[in-house]
Each structure stands twice: as structure tokens, then as C-alpha cells.
MIDOSE-1310 file (N, C-alpha, C; in nm, 2 decimals, decimal comma, always signed):
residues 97
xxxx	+0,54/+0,57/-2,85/+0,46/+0,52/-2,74/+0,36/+0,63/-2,70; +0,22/+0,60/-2,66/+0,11/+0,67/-2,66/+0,10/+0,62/-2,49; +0,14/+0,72/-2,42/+0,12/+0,68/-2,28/-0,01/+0,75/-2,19; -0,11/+0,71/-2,14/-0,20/+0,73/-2,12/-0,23/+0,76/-1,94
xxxx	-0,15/+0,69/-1,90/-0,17/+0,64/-1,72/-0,05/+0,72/-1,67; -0,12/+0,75/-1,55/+0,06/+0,82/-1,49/+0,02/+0,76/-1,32; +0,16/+0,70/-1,29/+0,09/+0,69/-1,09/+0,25/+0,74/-1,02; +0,18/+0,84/-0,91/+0,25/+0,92/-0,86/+0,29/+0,87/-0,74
xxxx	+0,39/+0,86/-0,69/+0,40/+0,79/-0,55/+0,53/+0,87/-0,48; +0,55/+0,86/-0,30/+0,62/+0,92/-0,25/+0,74/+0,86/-0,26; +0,85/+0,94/-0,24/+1,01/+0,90/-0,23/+1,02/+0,85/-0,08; +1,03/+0,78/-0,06/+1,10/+0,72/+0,10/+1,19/+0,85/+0,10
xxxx	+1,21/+0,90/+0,25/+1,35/+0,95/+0,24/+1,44/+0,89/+0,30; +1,57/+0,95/+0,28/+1,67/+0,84/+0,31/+1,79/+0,90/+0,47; +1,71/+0,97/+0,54/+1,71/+1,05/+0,66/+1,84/+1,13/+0,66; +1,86/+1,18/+0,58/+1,97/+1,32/+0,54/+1,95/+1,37/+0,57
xxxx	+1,99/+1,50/+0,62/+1,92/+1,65/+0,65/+1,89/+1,73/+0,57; +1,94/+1,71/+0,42/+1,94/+1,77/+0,30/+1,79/+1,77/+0,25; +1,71/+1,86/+0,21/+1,53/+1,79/+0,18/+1,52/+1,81/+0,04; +1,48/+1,72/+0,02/+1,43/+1,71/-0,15/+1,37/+1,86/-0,18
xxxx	+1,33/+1,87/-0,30/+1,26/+1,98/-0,35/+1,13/+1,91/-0,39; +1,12/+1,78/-0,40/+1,01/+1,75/-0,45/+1,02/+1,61/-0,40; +0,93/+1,56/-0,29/+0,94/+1,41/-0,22/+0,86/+1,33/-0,33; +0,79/+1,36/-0,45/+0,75/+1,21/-0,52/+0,79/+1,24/-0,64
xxxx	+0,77/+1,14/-0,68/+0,82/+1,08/-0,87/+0,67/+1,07/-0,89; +0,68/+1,05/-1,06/+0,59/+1,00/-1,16/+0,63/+0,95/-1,24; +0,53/+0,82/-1,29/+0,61/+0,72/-1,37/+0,48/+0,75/-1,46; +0,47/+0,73/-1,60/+0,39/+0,71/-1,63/+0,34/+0,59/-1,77
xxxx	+0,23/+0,54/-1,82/+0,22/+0,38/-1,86/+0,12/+0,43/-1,98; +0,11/+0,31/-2,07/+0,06/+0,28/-2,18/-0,09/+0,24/-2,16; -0,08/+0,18/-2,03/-0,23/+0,05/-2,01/-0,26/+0,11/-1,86; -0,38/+0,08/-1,84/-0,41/+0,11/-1,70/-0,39/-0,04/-1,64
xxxx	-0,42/-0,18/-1,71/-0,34/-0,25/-1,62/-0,18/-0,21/-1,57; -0,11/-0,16/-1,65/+0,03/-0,16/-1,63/+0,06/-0,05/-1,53; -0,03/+0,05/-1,49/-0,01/+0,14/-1,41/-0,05/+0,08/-1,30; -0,17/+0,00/-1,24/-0,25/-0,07/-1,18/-0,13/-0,17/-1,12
xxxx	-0,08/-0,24/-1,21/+0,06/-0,31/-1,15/+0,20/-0,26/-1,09; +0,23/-0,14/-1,17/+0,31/-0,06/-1,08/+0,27/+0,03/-0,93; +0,18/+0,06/-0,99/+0,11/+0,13/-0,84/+0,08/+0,01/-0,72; +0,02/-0,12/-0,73/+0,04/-0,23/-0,65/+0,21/-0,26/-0,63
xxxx	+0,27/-0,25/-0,65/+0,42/-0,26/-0,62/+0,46/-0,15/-0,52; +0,44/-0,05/-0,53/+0,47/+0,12/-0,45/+0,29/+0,10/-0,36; +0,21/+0,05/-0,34/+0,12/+0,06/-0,25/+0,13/-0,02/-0,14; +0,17/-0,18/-0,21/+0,23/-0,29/-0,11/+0,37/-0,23/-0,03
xxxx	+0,46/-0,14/-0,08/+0,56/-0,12/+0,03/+0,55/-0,01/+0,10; +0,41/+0,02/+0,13/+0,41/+0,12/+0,23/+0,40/+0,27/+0,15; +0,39/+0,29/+0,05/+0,43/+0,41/-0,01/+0,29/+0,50/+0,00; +0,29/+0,59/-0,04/+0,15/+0,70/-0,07/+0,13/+0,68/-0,23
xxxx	+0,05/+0,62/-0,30/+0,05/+0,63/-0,44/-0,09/+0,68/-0,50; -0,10/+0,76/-0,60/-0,21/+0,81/-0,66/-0,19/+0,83/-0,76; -0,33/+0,80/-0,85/-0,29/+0,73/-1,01/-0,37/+0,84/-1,07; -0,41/+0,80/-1,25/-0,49/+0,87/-1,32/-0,45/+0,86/-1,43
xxxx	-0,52/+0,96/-1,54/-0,50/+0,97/-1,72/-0,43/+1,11/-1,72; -0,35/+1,10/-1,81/-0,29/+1,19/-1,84/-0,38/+1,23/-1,96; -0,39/+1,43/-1,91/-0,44/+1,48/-2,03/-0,38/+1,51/-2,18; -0,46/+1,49/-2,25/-0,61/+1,52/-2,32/-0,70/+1,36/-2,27
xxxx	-0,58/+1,28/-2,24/-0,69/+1,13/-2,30/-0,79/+1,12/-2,22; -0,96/+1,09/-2,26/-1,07/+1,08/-2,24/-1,11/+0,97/-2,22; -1,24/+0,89/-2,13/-1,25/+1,02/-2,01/-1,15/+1,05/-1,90; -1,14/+1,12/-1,88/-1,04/+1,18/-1,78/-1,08/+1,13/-1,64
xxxx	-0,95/+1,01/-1,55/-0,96/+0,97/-1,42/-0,85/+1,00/-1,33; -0,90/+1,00/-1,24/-0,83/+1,08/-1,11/-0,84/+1,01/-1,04; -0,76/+0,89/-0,95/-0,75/+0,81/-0,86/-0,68/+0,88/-0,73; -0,71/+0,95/-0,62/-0,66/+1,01/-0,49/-0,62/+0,90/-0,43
xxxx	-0,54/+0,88/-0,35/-0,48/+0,81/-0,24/-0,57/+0,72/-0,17; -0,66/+0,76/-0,13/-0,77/+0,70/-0,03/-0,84/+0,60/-0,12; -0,87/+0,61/-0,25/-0,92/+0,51/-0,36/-0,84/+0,42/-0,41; -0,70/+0,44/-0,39/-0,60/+0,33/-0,45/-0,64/+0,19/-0,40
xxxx	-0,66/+0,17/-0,29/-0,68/+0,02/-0,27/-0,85/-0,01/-0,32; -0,89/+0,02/-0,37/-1,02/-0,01/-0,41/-1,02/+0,01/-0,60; -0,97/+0,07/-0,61/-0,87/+0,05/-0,75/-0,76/-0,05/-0,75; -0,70/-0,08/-0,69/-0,65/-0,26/-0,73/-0,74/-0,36/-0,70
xxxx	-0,79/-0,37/-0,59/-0,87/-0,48/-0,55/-0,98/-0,48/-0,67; -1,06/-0,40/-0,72/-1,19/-0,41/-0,84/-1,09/-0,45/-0,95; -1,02/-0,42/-1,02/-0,95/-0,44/-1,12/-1,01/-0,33/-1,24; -1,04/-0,21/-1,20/-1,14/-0,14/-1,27/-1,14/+0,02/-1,19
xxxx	-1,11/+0,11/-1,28/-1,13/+0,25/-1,22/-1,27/+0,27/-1,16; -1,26/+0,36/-1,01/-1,39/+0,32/-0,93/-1,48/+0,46/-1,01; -1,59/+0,48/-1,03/-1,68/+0,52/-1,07/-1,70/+0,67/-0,97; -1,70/+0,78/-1,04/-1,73/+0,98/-1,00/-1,80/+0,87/-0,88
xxxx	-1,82/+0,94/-0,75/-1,92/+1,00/-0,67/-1,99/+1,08/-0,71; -2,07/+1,06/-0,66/-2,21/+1,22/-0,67/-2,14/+1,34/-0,66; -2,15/+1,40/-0,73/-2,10/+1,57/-0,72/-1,98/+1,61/-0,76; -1,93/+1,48/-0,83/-1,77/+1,49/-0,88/-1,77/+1,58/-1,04
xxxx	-1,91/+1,54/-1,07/-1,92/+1,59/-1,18/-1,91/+1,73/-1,19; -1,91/+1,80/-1,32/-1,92/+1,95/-1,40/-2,07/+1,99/-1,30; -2,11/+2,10/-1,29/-2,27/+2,09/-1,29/-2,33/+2,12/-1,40; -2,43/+2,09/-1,43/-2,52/+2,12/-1,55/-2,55/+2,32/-1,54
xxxx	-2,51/+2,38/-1,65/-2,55/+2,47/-1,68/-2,68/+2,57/-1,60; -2,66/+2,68/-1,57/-2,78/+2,74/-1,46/-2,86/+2,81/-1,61; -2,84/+2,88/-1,74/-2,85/+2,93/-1,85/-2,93/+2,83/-1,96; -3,02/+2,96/-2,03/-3,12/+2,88/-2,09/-3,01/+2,83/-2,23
xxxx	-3,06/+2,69/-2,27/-2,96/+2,59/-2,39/-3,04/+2,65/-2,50; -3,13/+2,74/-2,51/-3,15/+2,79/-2,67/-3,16/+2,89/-2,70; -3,13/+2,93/-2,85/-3,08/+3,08/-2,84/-3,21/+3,14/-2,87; -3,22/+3,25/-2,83/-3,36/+3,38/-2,83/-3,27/+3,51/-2,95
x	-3,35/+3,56/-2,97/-3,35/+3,65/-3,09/-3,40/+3,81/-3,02
């Protein structure tokens, strides 16, 4: 299995006094529909969930928390904002001698 999608979501706690070391899980998926559907599952019950590609796989997305519901609702990874990008190089692109 070539798994591509990972969505990260919080553990409910279960009001112990004992504290996790680590309050969320990661599941991770083949398809970004199938991540898209798990994460709708853990978004509808109230959870904190935030998705993305696991590296190397290209291009590389990053879904934050605050985008999750606009990532199910489109059915489609939402598109960089302005500035999300690398910046372009300050250095001249040809070599001198």
C-alpha cells in the first residue's frame, strides 16, 4: 500500500487525571477522497482535525484546522494563499565567469 494522505485529529479525553503524552492520533490513507471521508467523520464529532500529504508525495498539501471545513465542503484541496509559497530567489539565475 502506497499511502499518500495522513489526517490528524484530537483524542477526546476521557477525564482521568492521568495526561496523555500525546492528545492526537494519525491515521493515514491511500486517496484523498478516503482521508476527506475520515476526517468528515472526526470533524462532524466535534474533534480538531487537520489533514495533508505525506512526504515525499508531490505536490505537497497542508490542510490546518481552520481550512478543514472548506476542504470537505469543495471536495477538492483549497488552493496556497498568497505568500504560502517558497519566494523566488534574491540571486542572479546565470552563471558569470
Amino acid at each position: 500500500m502506497n499511502h499518500t494522505w495522513y489526517v490528524t485529529f484530537e483524542v477526546p479525553r476521557s477525564g482521568t487525571t492521568v495526561q496523555r503524552r500525546s492528545p492526537r492520533l494519525t491515521k493515514t490513507f491511500e486517496t484523498e477522497a478516503e482521508a476527506r471521508d475520515f476526517a468528515r467523520t472526526k470533524f462532524d464529532s466535534g474533534l480538531v482535525v487537520t489533514a495533508g500529504t505525506i512526504i515525499p508525495h508531490l505536490p505537497r498539501r497542508a490542510i490546518p484546522s481552520e481550512e478543514i471545513p472548506i476542504w470537505l465542503e469543495s471536495g477538492h484541496t483549497p488552493e496556497p494563499k498568497d505568500g504560502d509559497n517558497a519566494p523566488e530567489p534574491r540571486w542572479p539565475t546565470t552563471k558569470t565567469d
